[in-house]
PLY file of the C-alpha trace (Angstrom):
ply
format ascii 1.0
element vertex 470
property float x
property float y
property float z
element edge 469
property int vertex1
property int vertex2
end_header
101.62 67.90 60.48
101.15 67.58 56.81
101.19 71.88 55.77
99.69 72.69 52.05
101.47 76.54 51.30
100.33 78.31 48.58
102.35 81.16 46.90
105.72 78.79 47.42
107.85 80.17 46.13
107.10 84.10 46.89
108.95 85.22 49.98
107.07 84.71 52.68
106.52 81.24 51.30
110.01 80.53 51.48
110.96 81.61 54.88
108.21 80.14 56.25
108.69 76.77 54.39
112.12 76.97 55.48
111.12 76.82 59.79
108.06 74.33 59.21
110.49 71.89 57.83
113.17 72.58 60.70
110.25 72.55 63.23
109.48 68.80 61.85
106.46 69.23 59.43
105.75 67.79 56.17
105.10 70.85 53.39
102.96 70.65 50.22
104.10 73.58 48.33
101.81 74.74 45.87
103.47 76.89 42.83
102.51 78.06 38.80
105.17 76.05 38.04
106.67 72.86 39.48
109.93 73.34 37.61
110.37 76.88 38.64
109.54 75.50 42.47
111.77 72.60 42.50
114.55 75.00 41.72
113.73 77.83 43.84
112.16 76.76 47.04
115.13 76.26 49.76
113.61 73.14 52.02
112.56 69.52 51.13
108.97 69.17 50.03
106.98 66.81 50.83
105.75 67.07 47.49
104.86 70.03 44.61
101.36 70.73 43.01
101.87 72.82 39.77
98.27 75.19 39.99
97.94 78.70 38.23
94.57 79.29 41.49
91.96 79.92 38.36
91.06 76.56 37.76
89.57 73.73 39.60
91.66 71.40 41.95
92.47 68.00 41.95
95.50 66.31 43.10
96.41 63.13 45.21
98.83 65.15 47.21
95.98 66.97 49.16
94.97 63.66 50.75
95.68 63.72 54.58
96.34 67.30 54.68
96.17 68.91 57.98
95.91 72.20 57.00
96.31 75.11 54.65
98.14 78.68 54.66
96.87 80.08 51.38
99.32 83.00 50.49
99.11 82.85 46.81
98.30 86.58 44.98
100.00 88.49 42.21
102.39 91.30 43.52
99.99 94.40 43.82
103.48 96.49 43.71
104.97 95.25 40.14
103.36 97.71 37.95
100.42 100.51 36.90
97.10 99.43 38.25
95.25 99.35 35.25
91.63 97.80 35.00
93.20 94.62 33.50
95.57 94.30 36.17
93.17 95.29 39.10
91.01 92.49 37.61
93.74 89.74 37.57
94.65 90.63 40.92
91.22 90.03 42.20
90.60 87.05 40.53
93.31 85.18 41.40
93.30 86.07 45.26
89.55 85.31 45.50
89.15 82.81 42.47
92.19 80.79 43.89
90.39 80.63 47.58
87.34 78.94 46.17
88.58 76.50 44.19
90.80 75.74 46.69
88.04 74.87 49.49
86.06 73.04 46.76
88.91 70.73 46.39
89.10 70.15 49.71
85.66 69.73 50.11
85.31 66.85 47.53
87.71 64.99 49.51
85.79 65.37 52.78
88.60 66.32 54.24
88.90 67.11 58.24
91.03 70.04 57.86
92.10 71.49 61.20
93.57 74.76 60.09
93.10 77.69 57.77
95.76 80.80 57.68
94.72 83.20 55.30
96.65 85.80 53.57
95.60 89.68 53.66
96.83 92.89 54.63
96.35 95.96 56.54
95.56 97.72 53.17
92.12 96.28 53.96
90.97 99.31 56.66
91.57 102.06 53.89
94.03 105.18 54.67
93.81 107.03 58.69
93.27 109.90 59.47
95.74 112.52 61.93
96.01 110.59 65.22
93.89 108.05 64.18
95.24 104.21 64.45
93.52 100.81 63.31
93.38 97.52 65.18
91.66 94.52 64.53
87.94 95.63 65.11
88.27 98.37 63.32
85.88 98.73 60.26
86.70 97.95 56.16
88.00 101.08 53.81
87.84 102.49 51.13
89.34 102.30 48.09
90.82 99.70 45.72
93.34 97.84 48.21
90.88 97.71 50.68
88.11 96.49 48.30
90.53 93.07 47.15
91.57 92.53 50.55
87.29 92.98 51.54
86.54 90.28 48.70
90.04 88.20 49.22
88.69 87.49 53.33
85.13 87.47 52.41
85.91 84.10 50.02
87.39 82.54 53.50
83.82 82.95 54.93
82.66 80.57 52.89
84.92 77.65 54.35
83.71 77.59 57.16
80.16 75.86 56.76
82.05 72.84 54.92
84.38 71.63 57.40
83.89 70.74 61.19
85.78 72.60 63.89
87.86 74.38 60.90
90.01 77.13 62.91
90.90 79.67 60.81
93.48 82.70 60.94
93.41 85.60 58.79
97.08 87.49 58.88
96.41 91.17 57.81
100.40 92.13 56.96
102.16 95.26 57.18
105.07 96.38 54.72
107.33 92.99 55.01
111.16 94.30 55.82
113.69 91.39 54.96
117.50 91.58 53.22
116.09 88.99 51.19
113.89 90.78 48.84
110.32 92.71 48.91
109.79 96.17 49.94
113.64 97.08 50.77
115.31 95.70 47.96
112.90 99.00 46.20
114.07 101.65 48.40
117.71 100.30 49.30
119.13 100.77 44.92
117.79 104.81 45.37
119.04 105.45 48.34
122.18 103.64 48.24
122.59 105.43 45.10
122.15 109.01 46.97
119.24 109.61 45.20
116.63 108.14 47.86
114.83 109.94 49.93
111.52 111.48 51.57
108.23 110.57 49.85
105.93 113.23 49.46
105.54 115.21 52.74
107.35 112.16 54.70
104.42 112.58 57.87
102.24 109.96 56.55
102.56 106.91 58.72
103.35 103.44 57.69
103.27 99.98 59.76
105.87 96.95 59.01
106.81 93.80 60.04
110.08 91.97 60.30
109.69 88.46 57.92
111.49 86.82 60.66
108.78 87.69 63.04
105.92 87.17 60.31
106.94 84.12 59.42
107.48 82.88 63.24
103.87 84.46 63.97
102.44 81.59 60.96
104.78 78.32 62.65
102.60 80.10 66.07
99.31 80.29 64.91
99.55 76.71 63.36
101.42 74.91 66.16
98.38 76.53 68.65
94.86 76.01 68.57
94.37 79.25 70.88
94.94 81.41 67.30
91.75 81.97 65.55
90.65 84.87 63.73
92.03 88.55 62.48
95.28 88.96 63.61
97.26 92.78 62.57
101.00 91.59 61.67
102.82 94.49 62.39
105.80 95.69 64.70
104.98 97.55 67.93
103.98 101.27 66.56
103.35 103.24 63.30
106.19 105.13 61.64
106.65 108.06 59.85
107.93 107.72 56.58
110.28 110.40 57.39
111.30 108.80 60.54
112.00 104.70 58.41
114.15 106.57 55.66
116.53 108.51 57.88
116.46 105.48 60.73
117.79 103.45 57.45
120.27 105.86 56.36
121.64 106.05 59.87
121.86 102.49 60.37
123.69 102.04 56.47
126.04 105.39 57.45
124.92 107.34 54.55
122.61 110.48 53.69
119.52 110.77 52.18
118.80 112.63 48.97
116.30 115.08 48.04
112.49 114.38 48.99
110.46 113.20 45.66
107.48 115.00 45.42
104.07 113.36 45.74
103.37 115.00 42.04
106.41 112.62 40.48
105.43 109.82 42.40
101.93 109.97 40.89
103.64 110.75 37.46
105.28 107.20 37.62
102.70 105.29 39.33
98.90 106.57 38.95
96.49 105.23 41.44
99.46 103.02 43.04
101.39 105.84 44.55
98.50 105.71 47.41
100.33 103.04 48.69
103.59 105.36 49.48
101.43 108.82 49.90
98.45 108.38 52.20
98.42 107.38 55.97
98.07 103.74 57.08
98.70 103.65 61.10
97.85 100.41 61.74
98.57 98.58 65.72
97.52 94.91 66.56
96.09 94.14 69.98
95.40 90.70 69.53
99.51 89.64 68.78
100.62 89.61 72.44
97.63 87.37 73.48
97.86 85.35 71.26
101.59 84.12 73.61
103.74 84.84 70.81
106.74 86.75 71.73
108.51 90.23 68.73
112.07 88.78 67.63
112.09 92.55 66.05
109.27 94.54 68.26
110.28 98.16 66.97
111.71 99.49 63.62
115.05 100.27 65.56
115.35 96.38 65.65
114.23 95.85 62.21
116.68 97.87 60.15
119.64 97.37 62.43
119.56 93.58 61.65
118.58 94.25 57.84
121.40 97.42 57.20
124.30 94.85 58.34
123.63 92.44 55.57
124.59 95.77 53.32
127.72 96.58 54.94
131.19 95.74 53.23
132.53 93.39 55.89
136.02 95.40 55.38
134.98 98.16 56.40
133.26 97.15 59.74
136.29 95.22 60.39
138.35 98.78 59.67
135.49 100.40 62.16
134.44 102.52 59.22
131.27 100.57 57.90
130.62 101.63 54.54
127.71 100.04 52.73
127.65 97.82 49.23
124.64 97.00 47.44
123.49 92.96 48.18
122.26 90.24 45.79
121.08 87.16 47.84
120.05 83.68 46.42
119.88 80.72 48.31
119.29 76.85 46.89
118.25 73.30 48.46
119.98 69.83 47.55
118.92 66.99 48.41
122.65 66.10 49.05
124.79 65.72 52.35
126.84 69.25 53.07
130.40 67.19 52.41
129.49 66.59 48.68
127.91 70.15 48.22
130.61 71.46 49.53
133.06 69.21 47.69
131.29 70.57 44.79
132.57 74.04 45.07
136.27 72.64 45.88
137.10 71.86 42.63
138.35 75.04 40.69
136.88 73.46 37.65
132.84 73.88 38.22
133.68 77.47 38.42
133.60 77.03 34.50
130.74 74.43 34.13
128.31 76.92 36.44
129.18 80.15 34.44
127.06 81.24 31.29
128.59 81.30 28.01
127.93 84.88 27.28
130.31 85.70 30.48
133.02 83.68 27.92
134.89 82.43 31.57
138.14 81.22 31.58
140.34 80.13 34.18
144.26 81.26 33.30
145.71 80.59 36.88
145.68 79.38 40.33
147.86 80.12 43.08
147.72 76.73 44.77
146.78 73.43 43.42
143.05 73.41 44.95
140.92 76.08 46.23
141.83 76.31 49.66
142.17 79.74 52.40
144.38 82.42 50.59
143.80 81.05 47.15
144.42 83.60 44.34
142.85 82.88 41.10
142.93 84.51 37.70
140.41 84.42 34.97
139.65 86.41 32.14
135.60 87.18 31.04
133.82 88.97 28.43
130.40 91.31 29.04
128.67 93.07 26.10
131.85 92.52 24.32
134.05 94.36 26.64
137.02 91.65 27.72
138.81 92.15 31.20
140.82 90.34 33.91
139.86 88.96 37.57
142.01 88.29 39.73
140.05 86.87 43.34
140.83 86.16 46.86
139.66 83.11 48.76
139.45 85.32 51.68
137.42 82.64 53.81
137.81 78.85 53.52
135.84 77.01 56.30
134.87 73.53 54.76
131.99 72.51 54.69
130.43 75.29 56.25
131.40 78.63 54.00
133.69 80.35 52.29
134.47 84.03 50.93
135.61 85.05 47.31
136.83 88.58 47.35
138.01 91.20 44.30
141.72 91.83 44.30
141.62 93.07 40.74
138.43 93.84 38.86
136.01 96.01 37.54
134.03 97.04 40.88
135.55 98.63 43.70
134.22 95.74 45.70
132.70 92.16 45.45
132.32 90.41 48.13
130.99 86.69 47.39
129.94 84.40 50.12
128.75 81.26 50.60
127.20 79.24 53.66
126.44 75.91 53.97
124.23 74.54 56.16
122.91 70.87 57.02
118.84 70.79 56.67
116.49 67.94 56.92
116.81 66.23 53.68
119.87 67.67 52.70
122.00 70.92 52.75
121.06 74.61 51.89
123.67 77.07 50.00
122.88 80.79 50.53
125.19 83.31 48.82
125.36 87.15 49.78
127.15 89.46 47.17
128.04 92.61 48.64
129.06 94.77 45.43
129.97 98.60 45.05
130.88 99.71 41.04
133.28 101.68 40.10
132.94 105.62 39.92
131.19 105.78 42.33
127.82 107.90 42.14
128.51 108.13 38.36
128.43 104.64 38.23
125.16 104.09 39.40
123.75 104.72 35.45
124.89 101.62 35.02
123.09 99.86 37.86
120.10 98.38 36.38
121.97 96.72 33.57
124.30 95.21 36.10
121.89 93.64 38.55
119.76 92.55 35.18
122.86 90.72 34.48
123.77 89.20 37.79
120.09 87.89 38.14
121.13 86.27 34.92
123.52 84.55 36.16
122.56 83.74 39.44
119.41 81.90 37.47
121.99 79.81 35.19
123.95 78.76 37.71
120.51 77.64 40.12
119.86 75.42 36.68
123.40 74.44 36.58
124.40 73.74 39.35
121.27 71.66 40.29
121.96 69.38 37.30
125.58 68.82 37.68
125.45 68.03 41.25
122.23 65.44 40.98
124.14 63.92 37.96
127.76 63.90 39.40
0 1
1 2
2 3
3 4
4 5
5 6
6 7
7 8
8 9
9 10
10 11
11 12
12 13
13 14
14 15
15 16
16 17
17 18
18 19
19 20
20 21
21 22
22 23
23 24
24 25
25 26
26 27
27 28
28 29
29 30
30 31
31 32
32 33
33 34
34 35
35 36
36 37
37 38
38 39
39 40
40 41
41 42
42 43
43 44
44 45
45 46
46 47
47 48
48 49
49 50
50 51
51 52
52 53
53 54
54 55
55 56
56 57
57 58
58 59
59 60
60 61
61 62
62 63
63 64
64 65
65 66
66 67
67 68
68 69
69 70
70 71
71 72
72 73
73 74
74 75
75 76
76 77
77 78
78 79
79 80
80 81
81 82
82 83
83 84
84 85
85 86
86 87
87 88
88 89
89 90
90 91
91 92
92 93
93 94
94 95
95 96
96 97
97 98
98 99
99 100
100 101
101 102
102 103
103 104
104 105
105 106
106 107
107 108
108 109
109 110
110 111
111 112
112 113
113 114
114 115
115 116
116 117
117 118
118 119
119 120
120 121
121 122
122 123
123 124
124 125
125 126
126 127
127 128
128 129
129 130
130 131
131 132
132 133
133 134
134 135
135 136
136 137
137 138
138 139
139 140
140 141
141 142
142 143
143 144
144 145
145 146
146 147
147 148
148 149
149 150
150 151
151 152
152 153
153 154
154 155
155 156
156 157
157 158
158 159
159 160
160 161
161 162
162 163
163 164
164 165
165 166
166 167
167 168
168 169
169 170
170 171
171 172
172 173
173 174
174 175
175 176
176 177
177 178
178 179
179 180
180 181
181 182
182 183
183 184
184 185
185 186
186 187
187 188
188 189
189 190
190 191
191 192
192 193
193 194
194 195
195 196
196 197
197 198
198 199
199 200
200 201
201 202
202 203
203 204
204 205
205 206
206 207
207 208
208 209
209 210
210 211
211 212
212 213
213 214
214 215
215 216
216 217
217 218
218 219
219 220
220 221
221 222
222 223
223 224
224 225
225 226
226 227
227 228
228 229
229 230
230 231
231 232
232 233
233 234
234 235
235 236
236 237
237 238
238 239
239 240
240 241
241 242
242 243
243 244
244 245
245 246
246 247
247 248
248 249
249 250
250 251
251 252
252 253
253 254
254 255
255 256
256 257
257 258
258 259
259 260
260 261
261 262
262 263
263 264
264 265
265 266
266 267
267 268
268 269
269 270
270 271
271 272
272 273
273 274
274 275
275 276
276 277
277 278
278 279
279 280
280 281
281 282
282 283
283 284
284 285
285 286
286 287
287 288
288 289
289 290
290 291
291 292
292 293
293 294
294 295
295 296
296 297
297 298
298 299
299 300
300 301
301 302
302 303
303 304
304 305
305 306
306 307
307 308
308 309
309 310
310 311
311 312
312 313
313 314
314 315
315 316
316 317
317 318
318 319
319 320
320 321
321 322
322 323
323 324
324 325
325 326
326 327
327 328
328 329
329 330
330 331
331 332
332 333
333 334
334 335
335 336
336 337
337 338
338 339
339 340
340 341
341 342
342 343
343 344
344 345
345 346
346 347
347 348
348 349
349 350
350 351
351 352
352 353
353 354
354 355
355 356
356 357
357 358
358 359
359 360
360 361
361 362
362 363
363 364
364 365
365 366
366 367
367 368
368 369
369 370
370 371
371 372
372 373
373 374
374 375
375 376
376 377
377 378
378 379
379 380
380 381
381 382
382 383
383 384
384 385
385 386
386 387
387 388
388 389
389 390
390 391
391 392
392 393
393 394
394 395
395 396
396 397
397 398
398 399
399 400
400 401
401 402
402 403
403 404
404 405
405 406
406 407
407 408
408 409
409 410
410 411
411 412
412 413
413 414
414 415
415 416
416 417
417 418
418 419
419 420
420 421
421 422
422 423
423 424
424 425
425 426
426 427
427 428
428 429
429 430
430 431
431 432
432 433
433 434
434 435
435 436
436 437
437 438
438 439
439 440
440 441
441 442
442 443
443 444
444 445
445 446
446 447
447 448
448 449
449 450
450 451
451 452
452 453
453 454
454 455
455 456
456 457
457 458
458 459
459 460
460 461
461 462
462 463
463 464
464 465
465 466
466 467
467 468
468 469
C-alpha cells in the first residue's frame, strides 16, 4: 500500500517507517522540513511533502494514497506549559487534522485507513485502585482537554469518505534506547543523582516502541482494527517500582527521591505528568490478534538497559553501564560502497567538524582493518589532546567497533552496523561513553552531549554529500 506518515521524522515515525518499508509498502513521509527529513529519516521514501500542519494542503504526492497515520504534534514534554505554548500545541494537533482531511477530500480520494495519534493522557489522572480502559470516560485537565479536541477533529472524517476505517492509538510513556522518555531519566540516574519522583506510588503505563510500532504495521495490514485502541504493556507500574526495576537491570543505585515541591519548582503545571496517577490497561489489544514482543516492564527495560552496558564489562561478567548516543542514517547506496566508505582512513578527516581541528598523525597498518591502532590529535574549546583508538571489531560490510586506548573518557565505545534495506543500506552507530572522574565528571555532561549532537549532525550532512558525490 501507498502509507502517508505524518510527524516523520519524530520517533515513532521513524521506527515505524523503518518496518512498513521492510514489510513492502510505499511511505509518504510528511515533515516541517524536507531537507531536515531527507537527512534524518532511516528508510527510502516514496516521496517527502514539506508541511508545517497550519496551513492548507495540496500536493501531487497524496494522489493514490491508501491511507494515513497522522502522528504529527509538538513535544508536550520540551518545556513550561505556558498559554502560548498550550495554544501551539493545540493548534497544530487539531489544526493539522483538518486540513489534512480537506486535502484529501478535494481529491475525492477512497481512503481505506485512518490511524490517529493520541494518548492515554486523554482519561485525566486515577484514582487508588482505580484503572482505565478503552470505554472509560474523558478527564480532566489540560492533557486530557488536547487529546479530547485532537480525536474529536478525527470525527469529522468520517462523513467524507466511504467505508473509511479508522484507528485511534491512545499511547502510554514510549520506552526505546533510541530516544524519548528514557533518554530523560537515564543522564540523572546514570549520574547517581536519579531517583524517586515525588512519593514514587503513583502509577504509570508504557509501551515498548518495538511493540507500538508493530501494533500500527497490525492495525493497517488488518481491516478487523477499528476504533480506540489503549497502547500500553500488560499492567500499570509504580513509579517506584520502573526506577529501581531500571537501576537493577543497569547494576547501579538510585539516588535520593526529588520531592514533588522541586519538581513543580522546575516545571509548573507539567510536573502532573510525573506526579499524579495514570493506571491505564487496554482490553481491546489482545483481540485485536496482535501478539506483546515486550508484554511486561521486566521485558521492556531488560532489552533497553543492555544497549547501556559497556560491552567490556559484560564480557568480564561485571556489566557496568556507559551513557549511549545513537544515530542512525539511510543511503540510497549498496552496503559494499557504504561500507567502503568508512575503509578509507581518510574520510575520518572529511566527516569531522573543523572546530574538533582533527588530524590523523598515525596508523598502525596501511588500511583500517581488525586490530588497527590509530593516532590523531584534536582540539575542544581550545584544550588540545591525543587519541589513540582500537579497531576492536572489523566485520566488512556488516560493522565494525572503534574503541579508546588513550583518551580523555574512561570509555568510548563506537560502533557501527550496516545493514542492507530496500533501496539501499542503513548505518546505525551506538556510542557507549563514560567521562573521566567519574561522578565529578558528570558537571560536565551537558556540554559534552551538546557537543557530540554537534557532531553527529555534521557528519549526517557530511557524510550524505560525500558519499552521493563520490
Amino acid at each position: 500500500m501507498k502509507i502517508l506518515i505524518t510527524g516523520a521524522t519524530g520517533l515513532v515515525g521513524r521506527e515505524l517507517g523503518k518496518l512498513l518499508v521492510s514489510k513492502g509498502h510505499s511511505v509518504i513521509a510528511v515533515s516541517r522540513s524536507a531537507r531536515s527529513a531527507r537527512l534524518k529519516l532511516p528508510f527510502q521514501t516514496a516521496g517527502i511533502i514539506e508541511w508545517s500542519g497550519l496551513e492548507p494542503l495540496e500536493h501531487s504526492l497524496l494522489a493514490d494514497v491508501d491511507g494515513v497515520v497522522h502522528l504529527m504534534g509538538e513535544n508536550i514534554a520540551e518545556s513550561r506549559w505556558t498559554t502560548e505554548l498550550k495554544k501551539k500545541l493545540t493548534e497544530n494537533r487539531v489544526d493539522s487534522t483538518n486540513y489534512l482531511r480537506e486535502a484529501f477530500e478535494k481529491r475525492a480520494a477512497q481512503l481505506k485507513f485512518w490511524v490517529q495519534g493520541s494518548a492515554i493522557g486523554i482519561y485525566g489522572h486515577s484514582e487508588q485502585n482505580q484503572s482505565f480502559d478503552e470505554t472509560s470516560r474523558s478527564g480532566d485537565g489540560f492533557l486530557a482537554n488536547l487529546c479530547d479536541e485532537w480525536e474529536s477533529a478525527l470525527e469529522s472524517v468520517q462523513p467524507n469518505f466511504q467505508s473509511l476505517r479508522k484507528v485511534v492509538l491512545r499511547t502510554g510513556v514510549v520506552i526505546s534506547h533510541q530516544g524519548g522518555a528514557l533518554e530523560k531519566m537515564m543522564n540523572p540516574l546514570l549520574a547517581g543523582v536519579g531517583g524517586v519522583v515525588g512519593s514514587g506510588e503513583q502509577r504509570m503505563s508504557v509501551i515498548h516502541l518495538t511493540d507500538l510500532v508493530g501494533f500500527i504495521a497490525h492495525a493497517i495490514e488488518n481491516e478487523a482494527v477499528s476504533g480506540v485502541y489503549n497502547l500500553v504493556s500488560n499492567e500499570p507500574v509504580t513509579q517506584r517500582e520502573f526506577i529501581h526495576l531500571l537501576a537493577d537491570e543497569l547494576f547501579i543505585s538510585t539516588g535520593m527521591p526529588v520531592p514533588a515541591v522541586a519538581i513543580r519548582l522546575a516545571m509548573g503545571e507539567m510536573a502532573e505528568l510525573l506526579l499524579r496517577d495514570q493506571a491505564v490497561v487496554s482490553k481491546r489489544i489482545v483481540g485485536s490478534g496482535y501478539q506483546f514482543i515486550y508484554p511486561g516492564l521486566k521485558e521492556i527495560l531488560k532489552e533497553v538497559a543492555q544497549w547501556y552496558l559497556d560491552p567490556f564489562s559484560v564480557e568480564a561478567g561485571k556489566p557496568r553501564p556507559s551513557h549511549l548516543m545513537y544515530s542512525e542514517q539511510f543511503f540510497p547506496l549498496p552496503r559494499n560502497q557504504v561500507f567502503e566508505f568508512f575503509s578509507e582512513a581518510k574520510n575520518l578527516e572529511r566527516i569531522t567538524p573543523d572546530f574538533l581541528n582533527f588530524n590523523i598523525k598515525g596508523m598502525s597498518t596501511d588500511r583500517v582493518r581488525q586490530n588497527t591502532k590509530i593516532t590523531y590529535q584534536l582540539k575542544l574549546h581550545g584544550i588540545p589532546f591525543g587519541w589513540l583508538t582500537d579497531i576492536a571489531v572489523w566485520d566488512p560490510p556488516f560493522r565494525f567497533v572503534d574503541n579508546q586506548l588513550k583518551g580523555p573518557y574512561q570509555l568510548w565505545y563506537h560502533e557501527h552496523a550496516f545493514t542492507e534495506v530496500p533501496g539501499g543500506t542503513l548505518m546505525r552507530d551506538w556510542v557507549r561513553f563514560r567521562l573521566p572522574m567519574g561522578k565529578f565528571g558528570m558537571v560536565g555532561l551537558p556540554k559534552i552531549l551538546g557537543d557530540v549532537q554537534k557532531i553527529f549532525a555534521y557528519r549526517t550532512e557530511i557524510i550524505d554529500e560525500l558519499l552521493l558525490k563520490d
